[in-house]
Every structure is written in C-alpha cells, then in structure tokens.
N, C-alpha and C positions, 0 to 999 in steps of 0.2 A: 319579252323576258325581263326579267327585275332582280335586282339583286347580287347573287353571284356571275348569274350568266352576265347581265349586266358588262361587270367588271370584268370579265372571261372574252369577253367580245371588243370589248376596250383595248384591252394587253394583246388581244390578237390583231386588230387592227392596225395598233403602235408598232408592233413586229413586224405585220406586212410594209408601213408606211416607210421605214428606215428601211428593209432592205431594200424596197423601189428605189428609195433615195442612194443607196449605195449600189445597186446594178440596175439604171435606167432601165437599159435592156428586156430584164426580164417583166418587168411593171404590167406590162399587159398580158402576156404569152401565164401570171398567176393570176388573173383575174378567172372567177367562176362564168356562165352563160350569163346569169342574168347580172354580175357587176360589171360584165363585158358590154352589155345593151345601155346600161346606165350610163359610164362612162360615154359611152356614143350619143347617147340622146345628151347630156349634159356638152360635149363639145359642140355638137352641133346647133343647140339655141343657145349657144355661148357666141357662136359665128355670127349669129342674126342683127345682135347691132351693131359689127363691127361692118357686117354686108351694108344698113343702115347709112353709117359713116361715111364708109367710102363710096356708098354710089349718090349720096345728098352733096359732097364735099364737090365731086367730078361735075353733079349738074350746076354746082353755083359759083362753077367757074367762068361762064362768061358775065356775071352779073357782078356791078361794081363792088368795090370793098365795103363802102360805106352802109351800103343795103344789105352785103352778104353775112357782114360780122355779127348780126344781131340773131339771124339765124342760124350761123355758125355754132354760137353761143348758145344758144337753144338746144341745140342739135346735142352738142357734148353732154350737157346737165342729160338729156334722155337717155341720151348711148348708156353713160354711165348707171343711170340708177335701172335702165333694161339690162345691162350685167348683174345687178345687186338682185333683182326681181327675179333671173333665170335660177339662179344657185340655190335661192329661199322658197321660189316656187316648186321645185322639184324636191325638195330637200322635204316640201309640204307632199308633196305627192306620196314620196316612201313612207312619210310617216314619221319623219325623222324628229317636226315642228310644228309649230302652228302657222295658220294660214299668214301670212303676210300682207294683211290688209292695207295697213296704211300706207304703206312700201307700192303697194295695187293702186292704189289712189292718187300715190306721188306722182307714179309712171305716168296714168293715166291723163292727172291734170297737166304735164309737162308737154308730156303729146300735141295735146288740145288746144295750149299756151304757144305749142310752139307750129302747128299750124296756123293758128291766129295771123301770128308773128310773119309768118310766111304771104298771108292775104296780104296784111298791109303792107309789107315791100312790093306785093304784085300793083297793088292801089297807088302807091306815090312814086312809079316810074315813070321816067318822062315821057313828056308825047310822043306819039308813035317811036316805040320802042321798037330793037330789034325783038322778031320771033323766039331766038333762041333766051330770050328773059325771061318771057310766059312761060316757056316749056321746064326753065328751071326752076321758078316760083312752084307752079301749079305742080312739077312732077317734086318737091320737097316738100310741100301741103301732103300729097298723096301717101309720101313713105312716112311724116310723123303720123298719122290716122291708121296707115296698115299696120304697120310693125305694133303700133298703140294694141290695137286690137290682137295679133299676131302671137306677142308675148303676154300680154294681160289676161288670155284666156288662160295662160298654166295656173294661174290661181283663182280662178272662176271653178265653183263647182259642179254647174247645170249645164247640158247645151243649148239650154234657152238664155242664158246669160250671156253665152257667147253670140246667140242668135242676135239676140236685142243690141251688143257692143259693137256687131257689123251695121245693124240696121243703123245707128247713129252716127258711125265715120261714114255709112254711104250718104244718110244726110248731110250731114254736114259737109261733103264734096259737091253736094247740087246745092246748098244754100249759096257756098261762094261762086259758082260757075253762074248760079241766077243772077246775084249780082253783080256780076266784076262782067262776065261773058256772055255772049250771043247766046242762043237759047241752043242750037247744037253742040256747041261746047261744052255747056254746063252738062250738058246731058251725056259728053264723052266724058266729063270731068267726074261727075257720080257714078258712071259704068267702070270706069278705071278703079277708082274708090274701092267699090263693091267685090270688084273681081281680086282686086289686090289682098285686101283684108279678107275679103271669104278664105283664098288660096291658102292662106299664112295662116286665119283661124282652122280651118278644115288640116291642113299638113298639124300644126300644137295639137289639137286634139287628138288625132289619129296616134301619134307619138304618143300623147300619155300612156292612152288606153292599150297601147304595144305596152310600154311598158308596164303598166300593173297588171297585164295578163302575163307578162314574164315573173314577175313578184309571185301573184298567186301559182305557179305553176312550177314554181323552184319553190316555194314554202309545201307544195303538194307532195314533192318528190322529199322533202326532208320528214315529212310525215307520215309517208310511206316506208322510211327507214325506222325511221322513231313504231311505227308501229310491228313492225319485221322482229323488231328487238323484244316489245311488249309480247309478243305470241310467244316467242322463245323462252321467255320469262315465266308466263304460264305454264308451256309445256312441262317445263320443269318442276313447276311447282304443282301440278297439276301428278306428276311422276311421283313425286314425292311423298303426297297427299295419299298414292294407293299405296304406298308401299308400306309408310307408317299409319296409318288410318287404323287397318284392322290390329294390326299390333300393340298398339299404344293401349286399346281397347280393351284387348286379351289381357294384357301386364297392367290394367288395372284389376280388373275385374278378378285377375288370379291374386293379386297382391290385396283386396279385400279380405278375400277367402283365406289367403294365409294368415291375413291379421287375425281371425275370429278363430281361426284354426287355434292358432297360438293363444290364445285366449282360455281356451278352452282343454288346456293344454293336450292337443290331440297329434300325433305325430304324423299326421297326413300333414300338417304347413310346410315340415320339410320338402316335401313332395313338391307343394305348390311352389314355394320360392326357387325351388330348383328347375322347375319351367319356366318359372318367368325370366333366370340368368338363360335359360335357353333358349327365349324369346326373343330378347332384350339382345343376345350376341346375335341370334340370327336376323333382326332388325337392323342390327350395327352394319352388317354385310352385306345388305342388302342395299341402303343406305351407300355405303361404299361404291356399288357397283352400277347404281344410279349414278353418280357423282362422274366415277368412272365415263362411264359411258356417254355422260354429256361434255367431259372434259376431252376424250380422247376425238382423235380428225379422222373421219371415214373419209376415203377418197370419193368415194362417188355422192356420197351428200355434200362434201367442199363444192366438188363443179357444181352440179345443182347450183348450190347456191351462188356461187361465184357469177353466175352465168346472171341468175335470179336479180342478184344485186346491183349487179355492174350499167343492170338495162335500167332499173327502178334508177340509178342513179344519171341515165340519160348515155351510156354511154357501151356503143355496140362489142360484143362480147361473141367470139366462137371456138369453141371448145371443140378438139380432134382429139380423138385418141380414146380409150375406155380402160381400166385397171384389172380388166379381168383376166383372173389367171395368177397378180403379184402377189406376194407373199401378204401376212397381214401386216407385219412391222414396217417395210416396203410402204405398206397403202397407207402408213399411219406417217409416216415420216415426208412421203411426200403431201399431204392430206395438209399438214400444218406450212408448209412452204405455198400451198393455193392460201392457204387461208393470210398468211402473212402478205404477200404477193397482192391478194388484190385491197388488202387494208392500207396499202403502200401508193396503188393507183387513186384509189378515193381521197389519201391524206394529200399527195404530196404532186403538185403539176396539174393540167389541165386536160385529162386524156379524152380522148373521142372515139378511139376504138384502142382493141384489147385483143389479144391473143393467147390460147392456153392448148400447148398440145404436148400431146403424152405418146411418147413412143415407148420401145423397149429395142435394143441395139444388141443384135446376136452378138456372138464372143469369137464367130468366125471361124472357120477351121485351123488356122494356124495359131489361133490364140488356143494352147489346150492348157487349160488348166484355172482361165481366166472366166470368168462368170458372165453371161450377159447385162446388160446394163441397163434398168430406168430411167430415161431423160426426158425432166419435166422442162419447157421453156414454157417461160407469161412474157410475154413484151407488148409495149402500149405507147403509144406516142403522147402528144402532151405536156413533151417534159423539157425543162429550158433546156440549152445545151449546156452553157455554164455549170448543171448540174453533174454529179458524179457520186453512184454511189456503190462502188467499189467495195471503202471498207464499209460501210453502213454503220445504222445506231447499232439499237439494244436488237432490234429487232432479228435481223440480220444474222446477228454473233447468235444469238439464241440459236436461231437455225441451221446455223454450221455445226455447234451443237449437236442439237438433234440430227443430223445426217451423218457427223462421225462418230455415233455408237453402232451407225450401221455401213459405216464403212463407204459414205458418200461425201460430193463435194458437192458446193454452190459458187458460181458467178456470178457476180453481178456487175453492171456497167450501161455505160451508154450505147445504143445501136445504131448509129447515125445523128444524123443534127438535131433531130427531138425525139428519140427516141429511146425507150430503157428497158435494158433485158435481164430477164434473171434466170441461169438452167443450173439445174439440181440435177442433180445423178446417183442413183444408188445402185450400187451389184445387187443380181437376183441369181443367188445360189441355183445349179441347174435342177440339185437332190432335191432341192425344199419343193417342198408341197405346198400350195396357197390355201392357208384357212380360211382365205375371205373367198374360196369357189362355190361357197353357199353364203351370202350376205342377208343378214338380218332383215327385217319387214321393209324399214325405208330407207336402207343400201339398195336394196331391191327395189323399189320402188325408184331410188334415184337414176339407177342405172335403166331401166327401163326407157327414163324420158330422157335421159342422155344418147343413146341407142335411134 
C-alpha cells in the first residue's frame, strides 16, 4: 500500500505502540495471529546469541584469561551484530526492507575470524594440557560456525545457499580437527560442525517459511473481506442499474418526442412531458426503495453474514436461535445490533470464538399485560480485561437509539476476565402480527441455511 494507507497504517501503529507502552499488560493479548507469530519468531532468534554467549562464556571458563579474552572479545563483536542481523533479516523477510547484505557478510566474516581465533588458542596451549581446554576451544570453534550459519541463513534467499553455508562450517571443522587432532577427532569435530549448523540452519528456515505462510494467509483472509465488500458493491450497483436502465431510456426517448412535438406545435407534447414527470417520479421511488432496502438490517441475512464473516476472519462463530415469527421493526432493530456487534468483534480485541443467540422470553402468566421479550446476546472472548465498554462510542449510543423507538434496552460489559457481552432486548406486542412470516427471496434463502 502507498500513500494514504501508507500514513493510515503509520498513525495506527503509533496508537497501538503508546498504548503498549502505557498498559504493558495488554501488548500481546491486541496483537492479530500473524503479529502474534512474528513477535514469537522475532523473540525467539533474538534468544539465539544470547544462547550463543552464555553457553561460549560457561565453556571458557576453565581456560586461562590470557587465551580466553581474545575469544571473549570475538565472541561479543558476533553476539552483537547476530542481534543487529536477526531484526534487519526478518524485517527483510516481511518486506519491510532491503536484504542486509553487508550486515550478512559482517556476521558471517566475524564468525569465521572468530573461529580462527578460537584454533589458535587451541594451538598455543601448553604441553599436555588438561582435557577440559580442548573441549572449550574446540566446543567455541563449533558455536562461532553454527549459530554463523544458524542466523545467516535469515538473510540467505535459496536453500542451496544455506546448503552450501553448512557445507563450509562442516569444512572448516574437519580442516582444524585434521590439523590440530588425531584423525577420530577431527572426524567427531566436522560431525558435531555439521549436526550443529544443520539443526540451527534447518530450525531458521522452517521458521521463516512458518512465517510467510502465516503472511500469505492473513493477507488472504483480508482479501477475502476486501472482496465480500466488492460483491456488495456490485449487487448494488448492479440493483441500481435495472431499476434506472429502462427508465432513463424511456425519459429520453419521450423527452425527444416531446421536443419535436413542441416544435411542431402539436398538443400531444403535453401528453409526452407528462409521462415522463410520471416516469421520472416513479424512477425516484423506485430508487428510493432500492436504497431502502440496502440500507435497512434484515435479521436473518445479519446472521448469515455474521456467521459468513466472523469464520472468513478466522474466528469460530455459532448462531442459536431463528427470527421467525418477530415483528418486522423487531427484526430490523435487532438486525443492526448483529451487524454493530460483530463490526465491534473484528475492530476491537483479539477474539477466537463468538456467540449469537436469539431467544424470545414469554411475558409469563403473572405478568398480564407485559409483552414477551426479544433477547439478542453476541459475546466473544478476546478482549483485554482492562477493557470496558459499558458506555461505548458512537456506535453503541446509535443503537440504544435505535432500540428505544421500540421500546428496547442494551447491555453492554465485560463477561469474565476476557470476555464481552452485549444483550439487546425488545418487547414483542402479543396482537402484532409479524410481517417478516413471509421474507423476501434472500430473507429466505438466509434463513433456510441458518435453519
């Protein structure tokens, strides 16, 4: 995206990154699936030279200062720029930047330098040295070469690049072991190599490829909404298109005739022009009832879609309950509370399941006089506790609104430690008769696959 979104995704960002900062707490619990996987993969080869450090530091502790500090020193310079390499190589992975080549190369030749570095402390230790020297020489050769390889593949594009980057730390663990060591040594020294950097190339790669399949699969599901929206957009225009098509056609074609009429000064133009005001308003109204009817909430095409929506957005939805029978003001009042309700789920928290059930609550024998009741509840987990949203936005106060021209109330609140519920309620007079006992083609059709 470019441009506005751009700067739309900037400002959103900014907004998430300060309230993190101002409620720790909630920082992970508003992350989406895949900034949730991100985050995890970025901590986790965030760990890897710190693993690195501290297990290089442990083994060269029995080896003197004098010999140790040179690889110590080495050690830090890799740690560090294998931190600098994990943020920039990942940051290349989303897409975020360009590859980090020479940052690849630093890493890489420090690695290298500092295996070196490692050989020749093993070479100018004293005669018969204790055991425990070799094993921390030779196992701090093996971790600059693995983790080298390990972290260097996040910015490697091929897995022949990574192939070729194991095949040369497992050389270069048999060239020193040829030299410095008996020929089984060398030989456990290049198998240890191998197995090290394979493990740690094979675990980076598998990682990436989790995550850009999470990428592609969360951009799939945003394009599936993006396209849900484009259909709708059609339909309507597609509505539109029959309603005023032949019309516009007529009120030309009579407003010709009138002209030439009028021309010819022949009192049949009146005639004509008086059709076409009779076109033209029955165009208007037609128009109108188009409009109408895309703007009004039918309950049983809300669920449909709610249900439709909620899954396309990854997140499990079950709908109880059916509208047959309520009034039609009833179905239209509670119809915009689903449709609020689940724009509420998608905007705000991290939900994973969803609930939408529609009862109707007799009025009881002792209650005479008292109507039975429609009680819609949606609650959905996902949501900080911190949160509260009692009084709510715009959205909300609209639909308290809309439920007291019909004599309803709404709730809303938290339902536990992550959870948020919202129930709507309207009377359903016992005399009224429901206009929606016969619903329109795809009322009908919605209820069918609700059913």
């Amino acid at each position: 995206m470019t441009g506005t979104g751009d700067h739309e995704d900037a400002a959103t960002y900014g907004a998430t990154a300060q309230a993190a900062i101002r409620r720790p707490g909630r920082w992970w619990g508003r992350k989406g699936t895949a900034a949730k996987v991100e985050s995890y993969t970025r901590i986790s080869f965030h760990l890897f030279p710190v693993a690195q450090l501290v297990t290089a530091l442990l083994s060269l502790t029995p080896v003197p200062a004098r010999s140790a500090l040179p690889v110590a020193g080495a050690l830090l310079v890799h740690v560090v720029l294998g931190l600098r390499l994990t943020g920039q190589a990942l940051d290349w992975v989303a897409g975020r930047r360009a590859r980090p080549r020479r940052l690849l190369f630093a890493y890489m030749a420090c690695g290298f330098a500092g295996a070196a570095i490692a050989a020749l402390v093993l070479v100018k230790l004293p005669d018969d040295p204790p055991a425990t020297y070799y094993t921390a020489c030779v196992g701090t050769y093996v971790l600059f070469l693995a983790f080298s390889c390990g972290l260097g593949v996040l910015a490697l594009r091929t897995h022949r690049q990574s192939l070729v980057a194991v095949a040369v730390a497992t050389f270069g663990g048999w060239l020193l072991g040829s030299a410095l060591l008996p020929a089984p040594a060398a030989a456990a020294l290049a198998l240890s190599t191998l197995l090290s950097a394979g493990g740690l190339t094979l675990a980076s790669r598998f990682s990436i490829w989790l995550l850009q399949a999470v990428y592609e699969l969360d951009e799939a599901r945003h394009t599936r909404a993006r396209l849900a929206v484009a259909e709708e957009r059609l339909r309507f225009g597609r509505d539109l298109h029959d309603v005023l098509g032949r019309n516009l056609s007529v009120i030309a074609l009579k407003s010709e005739l009138a002209v030439q009429l009028a021309r010819r000064g022949r009192p049949e133009a009146v005639e004509q022009m008086a059709e076409v005001q009779r076109i033209a308003q029955e165009s208007q109204r037609e128009v109108r009832e188009v409009v109408r009817g895309y703007r009004e909430a039918d309950l049983y095409t809300e669920l449909l879609g709610a249900r439709g929506v909620l899954s396309a957005a990854g997140i499990t939805c079950t709908v109880t309950g059916t509208p047959t029978g309520l009034p039609r003001p009833v179905q239209a009042a509670l119809a915009w509370v689903v449709r609020e309700a689940v724009t509420n789920v998608l905007r705000h928290g991290n939900a994973a399941h969803c609930r939408i059930a529609l009862t109707v609550v007799p009025a009881g024998p002792r209650a005479e006089g008292r109507p039975a009741v429609a009680e819609l509840t949606v609650e959905n987990d996902g949501v900080p506790s911190a949160s509260d949203g009692s009084t709510g936005g715009h959205g909300l106060a609209g639909l308290r609104e809309r439920l007291a021209a019909e004599q309803g109330t709404l709730e809303a609140g938290p339902a536990g430690k992550s959870a948020f519920r919202l129930v709507a309620r309207v009377p359903v007079p016992a005399d009224e008769v429901a206009e929606s006992g016969v619903p329109g083609e795809t009322a009908e059709r919605a209820r069918q696959e609700l059913e």
